[in-house]
C-alpha positions as protocol buffer text, in pm:
chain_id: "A"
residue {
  index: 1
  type: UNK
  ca { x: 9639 y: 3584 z: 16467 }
}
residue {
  index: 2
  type: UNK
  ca { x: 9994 y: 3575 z: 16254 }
}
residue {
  index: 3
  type: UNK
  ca { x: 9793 y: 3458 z: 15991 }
}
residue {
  index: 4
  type: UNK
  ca { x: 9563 y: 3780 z: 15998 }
}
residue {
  index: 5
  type: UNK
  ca { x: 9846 y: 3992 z: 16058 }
}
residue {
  index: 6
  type: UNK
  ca { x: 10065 y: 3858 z: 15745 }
}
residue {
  index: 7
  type: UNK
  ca { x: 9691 y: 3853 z: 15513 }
}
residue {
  index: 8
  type: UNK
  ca { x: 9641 y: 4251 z: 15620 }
}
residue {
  index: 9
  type: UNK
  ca { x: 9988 y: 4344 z: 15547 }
}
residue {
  index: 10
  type: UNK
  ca { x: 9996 y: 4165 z: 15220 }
}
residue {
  index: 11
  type: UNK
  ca { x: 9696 y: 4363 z: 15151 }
}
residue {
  index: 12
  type: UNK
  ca { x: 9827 y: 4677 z: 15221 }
}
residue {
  index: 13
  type: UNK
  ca { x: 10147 y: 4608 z: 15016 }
}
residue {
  index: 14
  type: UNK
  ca { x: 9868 y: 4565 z: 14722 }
}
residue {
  index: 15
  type: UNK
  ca { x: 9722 y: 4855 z: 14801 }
}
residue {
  index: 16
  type: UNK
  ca { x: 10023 y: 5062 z: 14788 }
}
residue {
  index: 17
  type: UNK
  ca { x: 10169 y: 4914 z: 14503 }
}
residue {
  index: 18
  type: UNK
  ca { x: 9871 y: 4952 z: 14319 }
}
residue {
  index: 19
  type: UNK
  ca { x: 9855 y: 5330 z: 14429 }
}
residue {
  index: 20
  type: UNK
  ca { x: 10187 y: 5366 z: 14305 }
}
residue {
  index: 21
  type: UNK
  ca { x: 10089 y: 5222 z: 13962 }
}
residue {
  index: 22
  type: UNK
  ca { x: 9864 y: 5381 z: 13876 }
}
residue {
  index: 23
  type: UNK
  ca { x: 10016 y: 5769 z: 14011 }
}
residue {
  index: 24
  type: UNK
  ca { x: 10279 y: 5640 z: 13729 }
}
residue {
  index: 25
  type: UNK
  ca { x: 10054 y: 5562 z: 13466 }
}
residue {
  index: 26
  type: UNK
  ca { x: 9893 y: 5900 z: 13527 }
}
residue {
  index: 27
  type: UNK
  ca { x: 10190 y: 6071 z: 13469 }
}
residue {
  index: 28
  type: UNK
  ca { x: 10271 y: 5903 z: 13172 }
}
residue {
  index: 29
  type: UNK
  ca { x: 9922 y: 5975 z: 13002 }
}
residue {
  index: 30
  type: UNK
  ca { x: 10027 y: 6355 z: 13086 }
}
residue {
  index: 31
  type: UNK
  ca { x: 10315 y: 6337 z: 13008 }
}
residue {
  index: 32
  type: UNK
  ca { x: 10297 y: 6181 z: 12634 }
}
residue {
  index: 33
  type: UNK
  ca { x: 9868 y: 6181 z: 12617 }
}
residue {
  index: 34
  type: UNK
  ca { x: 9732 y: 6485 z: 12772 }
}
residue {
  index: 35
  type: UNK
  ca { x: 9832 y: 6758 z: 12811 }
}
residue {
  index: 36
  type: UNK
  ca { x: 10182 y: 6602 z: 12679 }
}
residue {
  index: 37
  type: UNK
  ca { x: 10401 y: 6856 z: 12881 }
}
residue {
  index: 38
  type: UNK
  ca { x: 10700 y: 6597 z: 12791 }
}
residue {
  index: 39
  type: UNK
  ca { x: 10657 y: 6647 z: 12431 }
}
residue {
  index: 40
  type: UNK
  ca { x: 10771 y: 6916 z: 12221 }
}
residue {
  index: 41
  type: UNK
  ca { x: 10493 y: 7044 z: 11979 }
}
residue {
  index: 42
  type: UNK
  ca { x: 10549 y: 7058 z: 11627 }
}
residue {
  index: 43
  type: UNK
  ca { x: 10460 y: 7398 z: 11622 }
}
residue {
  index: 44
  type: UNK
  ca { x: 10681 y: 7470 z: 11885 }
}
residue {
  index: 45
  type: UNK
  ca { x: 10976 y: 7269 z: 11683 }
}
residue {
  index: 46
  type: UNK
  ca { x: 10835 y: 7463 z: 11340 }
}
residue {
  index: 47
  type: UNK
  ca { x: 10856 y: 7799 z: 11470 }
}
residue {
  index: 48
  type: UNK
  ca { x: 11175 y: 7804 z: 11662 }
}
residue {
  index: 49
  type: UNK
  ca { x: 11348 y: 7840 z: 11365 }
}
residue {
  index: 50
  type: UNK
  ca { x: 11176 y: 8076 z: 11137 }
}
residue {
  index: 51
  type: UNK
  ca { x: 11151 y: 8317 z: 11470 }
}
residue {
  index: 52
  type: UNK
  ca { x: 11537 y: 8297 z: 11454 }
}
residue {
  index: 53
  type: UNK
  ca { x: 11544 y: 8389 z: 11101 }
}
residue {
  index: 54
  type: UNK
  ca { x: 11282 y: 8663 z: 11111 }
}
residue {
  index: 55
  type: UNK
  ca { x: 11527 y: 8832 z: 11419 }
}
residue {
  index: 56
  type: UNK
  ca { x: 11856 y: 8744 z: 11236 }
}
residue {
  index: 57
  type: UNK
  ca { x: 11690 y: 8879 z: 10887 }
}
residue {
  index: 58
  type: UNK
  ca { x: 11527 y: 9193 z: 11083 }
}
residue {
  index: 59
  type: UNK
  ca { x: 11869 y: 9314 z: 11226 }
}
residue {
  index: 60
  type: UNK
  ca { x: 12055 y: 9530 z: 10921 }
}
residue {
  index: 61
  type: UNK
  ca { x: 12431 y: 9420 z: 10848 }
}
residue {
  index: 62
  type: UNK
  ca { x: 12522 y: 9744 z: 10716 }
}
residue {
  index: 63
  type: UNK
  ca { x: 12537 y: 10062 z: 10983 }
}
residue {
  index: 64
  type: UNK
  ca { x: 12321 y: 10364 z: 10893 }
}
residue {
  index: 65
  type: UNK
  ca { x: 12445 y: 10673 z: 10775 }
}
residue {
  index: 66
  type: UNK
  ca { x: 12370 y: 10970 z: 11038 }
}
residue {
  index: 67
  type: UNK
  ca { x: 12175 y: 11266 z: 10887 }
}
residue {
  index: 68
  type: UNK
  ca { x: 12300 y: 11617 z: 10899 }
}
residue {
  index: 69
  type: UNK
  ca { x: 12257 y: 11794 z: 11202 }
}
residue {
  index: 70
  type: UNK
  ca { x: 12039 y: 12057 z: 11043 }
}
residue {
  index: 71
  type: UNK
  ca { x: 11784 y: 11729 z: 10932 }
}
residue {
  index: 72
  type: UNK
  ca { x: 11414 y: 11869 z: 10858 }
}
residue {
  index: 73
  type: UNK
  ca { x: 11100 y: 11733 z: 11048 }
}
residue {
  index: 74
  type: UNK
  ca { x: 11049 y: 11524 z: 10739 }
}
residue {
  index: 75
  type: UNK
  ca { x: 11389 y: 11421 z: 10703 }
}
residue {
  index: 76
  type: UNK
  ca { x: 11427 y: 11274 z: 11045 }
}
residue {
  index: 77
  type: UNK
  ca { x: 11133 y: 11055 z: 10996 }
}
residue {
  index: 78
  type: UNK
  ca { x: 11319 y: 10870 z: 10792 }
}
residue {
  index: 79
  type: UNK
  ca { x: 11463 y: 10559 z: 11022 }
}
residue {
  index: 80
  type: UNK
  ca { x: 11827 y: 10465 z: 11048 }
}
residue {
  index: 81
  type: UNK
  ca { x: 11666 y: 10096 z: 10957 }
}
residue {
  index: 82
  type: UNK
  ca { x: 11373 y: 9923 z: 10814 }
}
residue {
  index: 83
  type: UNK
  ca { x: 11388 y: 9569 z: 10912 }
}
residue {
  index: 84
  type: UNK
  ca { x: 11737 y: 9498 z: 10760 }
}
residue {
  index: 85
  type: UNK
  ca { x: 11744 y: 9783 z: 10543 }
}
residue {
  index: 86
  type: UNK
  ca { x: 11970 y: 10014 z: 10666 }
}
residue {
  index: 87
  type: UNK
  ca { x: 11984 y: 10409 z: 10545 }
}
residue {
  index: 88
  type: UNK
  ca { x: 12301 y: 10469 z: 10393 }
}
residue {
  index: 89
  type: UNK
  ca { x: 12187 y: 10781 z: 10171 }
}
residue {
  index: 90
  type: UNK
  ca { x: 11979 y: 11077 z: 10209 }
}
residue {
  index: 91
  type: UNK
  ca { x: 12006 y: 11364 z: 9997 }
}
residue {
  index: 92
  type: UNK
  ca { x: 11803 y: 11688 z: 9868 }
}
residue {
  index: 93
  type: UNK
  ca { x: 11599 y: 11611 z: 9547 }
}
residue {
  index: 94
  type: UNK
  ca { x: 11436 y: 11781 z: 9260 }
}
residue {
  index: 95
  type: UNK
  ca { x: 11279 y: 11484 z: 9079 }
}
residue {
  index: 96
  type: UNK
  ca { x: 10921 y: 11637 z: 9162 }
}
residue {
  index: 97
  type: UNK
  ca { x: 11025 y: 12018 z: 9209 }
}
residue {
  index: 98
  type: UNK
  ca { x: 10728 y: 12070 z: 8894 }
}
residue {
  index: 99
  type: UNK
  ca { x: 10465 y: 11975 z: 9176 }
}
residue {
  index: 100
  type: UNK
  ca { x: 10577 y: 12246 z: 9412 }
}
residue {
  index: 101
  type: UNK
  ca { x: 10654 y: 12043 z: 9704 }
}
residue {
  index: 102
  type: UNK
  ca { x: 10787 y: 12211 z: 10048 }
}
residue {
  index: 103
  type: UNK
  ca { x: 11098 y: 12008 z: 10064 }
}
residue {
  index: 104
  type: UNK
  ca { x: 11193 y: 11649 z: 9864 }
}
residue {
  index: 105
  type: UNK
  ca { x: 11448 y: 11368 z: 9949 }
}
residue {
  index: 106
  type: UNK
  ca { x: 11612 y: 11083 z: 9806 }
}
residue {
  index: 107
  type: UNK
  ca { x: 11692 y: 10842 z: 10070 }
}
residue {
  index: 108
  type: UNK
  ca { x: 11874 y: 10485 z: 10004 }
}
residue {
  index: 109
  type: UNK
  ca { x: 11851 y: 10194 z: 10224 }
}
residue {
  index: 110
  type: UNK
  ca { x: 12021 y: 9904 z: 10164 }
}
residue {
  index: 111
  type: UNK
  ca { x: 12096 y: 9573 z: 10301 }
}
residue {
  index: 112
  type: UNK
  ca { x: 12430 y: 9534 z: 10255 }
}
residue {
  index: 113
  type: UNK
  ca { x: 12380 y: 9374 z: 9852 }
}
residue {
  index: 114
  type: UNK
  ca { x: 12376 y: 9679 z: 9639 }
}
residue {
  index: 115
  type: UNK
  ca { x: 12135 y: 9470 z: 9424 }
}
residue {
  index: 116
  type: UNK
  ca { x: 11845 y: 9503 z: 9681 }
}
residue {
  index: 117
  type: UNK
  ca { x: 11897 y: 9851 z: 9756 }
}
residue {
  index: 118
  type: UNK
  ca { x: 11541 y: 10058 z: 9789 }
}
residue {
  index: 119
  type: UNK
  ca { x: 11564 y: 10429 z: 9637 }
}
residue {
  index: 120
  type: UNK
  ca { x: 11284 y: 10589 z: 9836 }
}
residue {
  index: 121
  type: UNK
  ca { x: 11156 y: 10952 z: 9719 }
}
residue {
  index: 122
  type: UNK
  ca { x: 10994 y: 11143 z: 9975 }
}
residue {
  index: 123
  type: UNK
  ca { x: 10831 y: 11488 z: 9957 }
}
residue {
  index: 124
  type: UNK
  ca { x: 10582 y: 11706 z: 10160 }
}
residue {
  index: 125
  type: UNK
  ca { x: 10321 y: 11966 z: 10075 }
}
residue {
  index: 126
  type: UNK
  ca { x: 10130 y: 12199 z: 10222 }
}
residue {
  index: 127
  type: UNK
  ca { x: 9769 y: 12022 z: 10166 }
}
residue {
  index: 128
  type: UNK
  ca { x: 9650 y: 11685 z: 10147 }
}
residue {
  index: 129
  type: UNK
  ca { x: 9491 y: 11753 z: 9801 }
}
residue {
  index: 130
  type: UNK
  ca { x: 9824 y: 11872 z: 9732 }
}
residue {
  index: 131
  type: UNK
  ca { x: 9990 y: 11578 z: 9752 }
}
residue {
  index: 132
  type: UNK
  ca { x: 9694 y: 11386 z: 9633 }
}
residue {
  index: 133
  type: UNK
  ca { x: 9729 y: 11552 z: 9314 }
}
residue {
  index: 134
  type: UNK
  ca { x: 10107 y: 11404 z: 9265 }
}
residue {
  index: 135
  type: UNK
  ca { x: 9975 y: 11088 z: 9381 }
}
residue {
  index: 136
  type: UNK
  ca { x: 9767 y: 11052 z: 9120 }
}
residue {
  index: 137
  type: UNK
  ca { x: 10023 y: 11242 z: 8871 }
}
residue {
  index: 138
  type: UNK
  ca { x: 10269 y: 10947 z: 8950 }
}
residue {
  index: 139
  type: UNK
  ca { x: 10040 y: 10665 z: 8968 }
}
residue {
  index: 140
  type: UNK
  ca { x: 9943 y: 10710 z: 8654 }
}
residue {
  index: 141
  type: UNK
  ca { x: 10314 y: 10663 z: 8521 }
}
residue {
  index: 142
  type: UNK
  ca { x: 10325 y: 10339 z: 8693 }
}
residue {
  index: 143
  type: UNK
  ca { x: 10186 y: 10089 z: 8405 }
}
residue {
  index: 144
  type: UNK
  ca { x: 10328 y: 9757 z: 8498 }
}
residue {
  index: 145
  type: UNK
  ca { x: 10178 y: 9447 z: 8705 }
}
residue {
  index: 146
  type: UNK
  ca { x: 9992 y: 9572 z: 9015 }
}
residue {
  index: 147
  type: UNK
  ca { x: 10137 y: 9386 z: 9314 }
}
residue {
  index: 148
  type: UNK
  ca { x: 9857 y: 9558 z: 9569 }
}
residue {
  index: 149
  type: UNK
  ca { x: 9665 y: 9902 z: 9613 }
}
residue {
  index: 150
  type: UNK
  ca { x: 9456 y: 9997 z: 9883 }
}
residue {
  index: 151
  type: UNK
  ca { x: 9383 y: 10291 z: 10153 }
}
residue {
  index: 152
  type: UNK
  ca { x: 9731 y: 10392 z: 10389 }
}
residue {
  index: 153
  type: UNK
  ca { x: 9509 y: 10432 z: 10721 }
}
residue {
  index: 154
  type: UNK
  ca { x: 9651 y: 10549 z: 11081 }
}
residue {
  index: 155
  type: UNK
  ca { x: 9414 y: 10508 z: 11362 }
}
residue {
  index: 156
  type: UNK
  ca { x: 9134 y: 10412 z: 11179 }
}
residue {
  index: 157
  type: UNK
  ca { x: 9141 y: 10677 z: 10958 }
}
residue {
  index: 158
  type: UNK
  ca { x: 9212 y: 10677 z: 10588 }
}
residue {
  index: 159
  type: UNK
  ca { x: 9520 y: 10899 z: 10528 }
}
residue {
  index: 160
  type: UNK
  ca { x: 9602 y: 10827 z: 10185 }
}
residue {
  index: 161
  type: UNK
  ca { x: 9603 y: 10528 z: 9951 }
}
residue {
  index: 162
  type: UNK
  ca { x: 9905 y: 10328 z: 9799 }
}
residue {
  index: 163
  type: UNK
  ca { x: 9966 y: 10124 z: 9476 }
}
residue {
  index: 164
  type: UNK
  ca { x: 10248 y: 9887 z: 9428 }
}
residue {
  index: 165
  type: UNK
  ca { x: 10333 y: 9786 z: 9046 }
}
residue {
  index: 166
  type: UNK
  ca { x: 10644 y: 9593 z: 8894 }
}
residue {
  index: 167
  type: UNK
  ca { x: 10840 y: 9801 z: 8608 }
}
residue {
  index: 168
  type: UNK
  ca { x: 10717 y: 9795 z: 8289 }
}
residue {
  index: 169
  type: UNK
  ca { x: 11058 y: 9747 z: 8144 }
}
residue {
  index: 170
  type: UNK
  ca { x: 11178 y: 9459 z: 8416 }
}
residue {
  index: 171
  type: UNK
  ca { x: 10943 y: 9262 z: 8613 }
}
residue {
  index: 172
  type: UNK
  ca { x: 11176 y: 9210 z: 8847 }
}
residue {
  index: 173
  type: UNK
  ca { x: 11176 y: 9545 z: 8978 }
}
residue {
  index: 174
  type: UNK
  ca { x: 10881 y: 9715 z: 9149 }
}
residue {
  index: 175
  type: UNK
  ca { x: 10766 y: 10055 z: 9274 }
}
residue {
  index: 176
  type: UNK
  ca { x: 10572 y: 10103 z: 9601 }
}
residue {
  index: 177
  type: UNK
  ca { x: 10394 y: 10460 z: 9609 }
}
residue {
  index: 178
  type: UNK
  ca { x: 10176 y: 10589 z: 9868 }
}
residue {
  index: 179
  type: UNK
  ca { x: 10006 y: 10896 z: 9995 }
}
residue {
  index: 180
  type: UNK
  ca { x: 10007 y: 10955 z: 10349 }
}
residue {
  index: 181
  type: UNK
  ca { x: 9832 y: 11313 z: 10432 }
}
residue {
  index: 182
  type: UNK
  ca { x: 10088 y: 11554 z: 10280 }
}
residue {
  index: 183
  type: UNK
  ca { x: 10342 y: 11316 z: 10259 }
}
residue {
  index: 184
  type: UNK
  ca { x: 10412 y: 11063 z: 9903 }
}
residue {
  index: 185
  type: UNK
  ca { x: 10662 y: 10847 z: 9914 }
}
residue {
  index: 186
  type: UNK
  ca { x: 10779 y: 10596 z: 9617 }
}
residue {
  index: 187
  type: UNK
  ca { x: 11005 y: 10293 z: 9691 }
}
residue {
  index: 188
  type: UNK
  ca { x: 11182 y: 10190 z: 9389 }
}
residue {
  index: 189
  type: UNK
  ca { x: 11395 y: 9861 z: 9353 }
}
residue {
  index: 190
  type: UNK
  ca { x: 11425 y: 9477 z: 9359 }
}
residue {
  index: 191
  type: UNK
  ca { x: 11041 y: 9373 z: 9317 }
}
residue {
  index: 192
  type: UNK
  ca { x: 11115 y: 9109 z: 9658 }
}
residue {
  index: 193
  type: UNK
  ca { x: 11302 y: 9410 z: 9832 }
}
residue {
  index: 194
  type: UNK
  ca { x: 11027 y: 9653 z: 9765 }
}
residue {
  index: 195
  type: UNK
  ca { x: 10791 y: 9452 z: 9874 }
}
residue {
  index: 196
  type: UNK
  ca { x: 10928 y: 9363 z: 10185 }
}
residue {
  index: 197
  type: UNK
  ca { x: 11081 y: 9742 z: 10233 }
}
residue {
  index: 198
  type: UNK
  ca { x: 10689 y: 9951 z: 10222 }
}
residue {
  index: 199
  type: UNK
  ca { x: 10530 y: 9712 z: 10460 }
}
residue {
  index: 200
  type: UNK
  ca { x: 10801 y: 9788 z: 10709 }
}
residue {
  index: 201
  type: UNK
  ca { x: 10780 y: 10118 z: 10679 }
}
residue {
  index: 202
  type: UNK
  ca { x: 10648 y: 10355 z: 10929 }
}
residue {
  index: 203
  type: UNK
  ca { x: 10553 y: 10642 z: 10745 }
}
């Protein structure tokens, strides 16, 4: 009867050990094999980093110069920032008073390293075709490299197009200029800063 006894509980001690084993080796394979909840992707590892940047780059280190009080419409859609550009100019212009526009701007926005600043021109007119028509006008002065061109759309719709071109005289500078309904704007600058600068841009 002992003997019985001691075989069943030696059996049982198996059995439990065995359980135990292999509950451990379970959580091992899911740990490191499937799903591998103990190991850190490399995706995870890879894109920790450049998410830091992007936020750290995307946050201006130069503070944005208030508009005047009596700011058009048009003038307050500029932003105080565009990713880490950061509006430290914005004056009346005349560079396109030939065209008849209802109001123009020059508008600077700068990182912080005068070298990268981004002269943006900004006008409005009273028709689309209006502002086409300088569009086109100022396209056609643009004769270096074309960086892109396409259609500026908002909702679906096709508001406008935009070319982007390096200078003719320095291809290291470029010149972003779009269309959007009455609106043209042309970013001027560093070609890297430009580039970077009109695909921020909300307007």
């Amino acid at each position: 009867m002992a003997q019985t006894q001691s075989t069943s509980s030696h059996r049982r001690l198996v059995a439990v050990v065995t359980a135990i084993a292999v509950v451990i080796i379970l959580v091992l394979l899911s740990a490191f094999v499937w799903p591998r909840w103990a190991v850190k992707s490399s995706d995870e590892s890879a894109s920790s980093p450049s998410q830091s940047q992007t936020s750290k780059a995307a946050t201006p280190t130069v503070s944005a110069t208030a508009l005047p009080t009596d700011a058009s419409t048009l003038l307050k859609t500029m932003p105080d920032s565009v990713q880490n550009f950061a509006r430290i100019k914005a004056d009346a212009a005349t560079d396109w008073s030939s065209a008849n526009p209802i109001e123009e701007y020059t508008v600077v926005y700068s990182t912080g390293d005068s070298a990268k600043d981004v002269t943006l021109k900004v006008a409005q007119w009273s028709t689309a075709d209006d502002a086409k028509k300088q569009y086109d006008a100022l396209a056609a002065t643009l004769t270096g490299e074309e960086l892109g061109s396409g259609n500026v759309k908002v909702s679906g719709s096709t508001t406008g197009s935009y070319v982007v071109k390096t200078d003719a005289a320095d291809a290291n500078k470029a010149s972003a200029l779009w269309q959007n309904g009455t609106v043209v704007l042309q970013a001027s600058g560093e070609k890297t800063a430009v580039q970077q600068f009109y695909k921020q841009f909300p307007l």
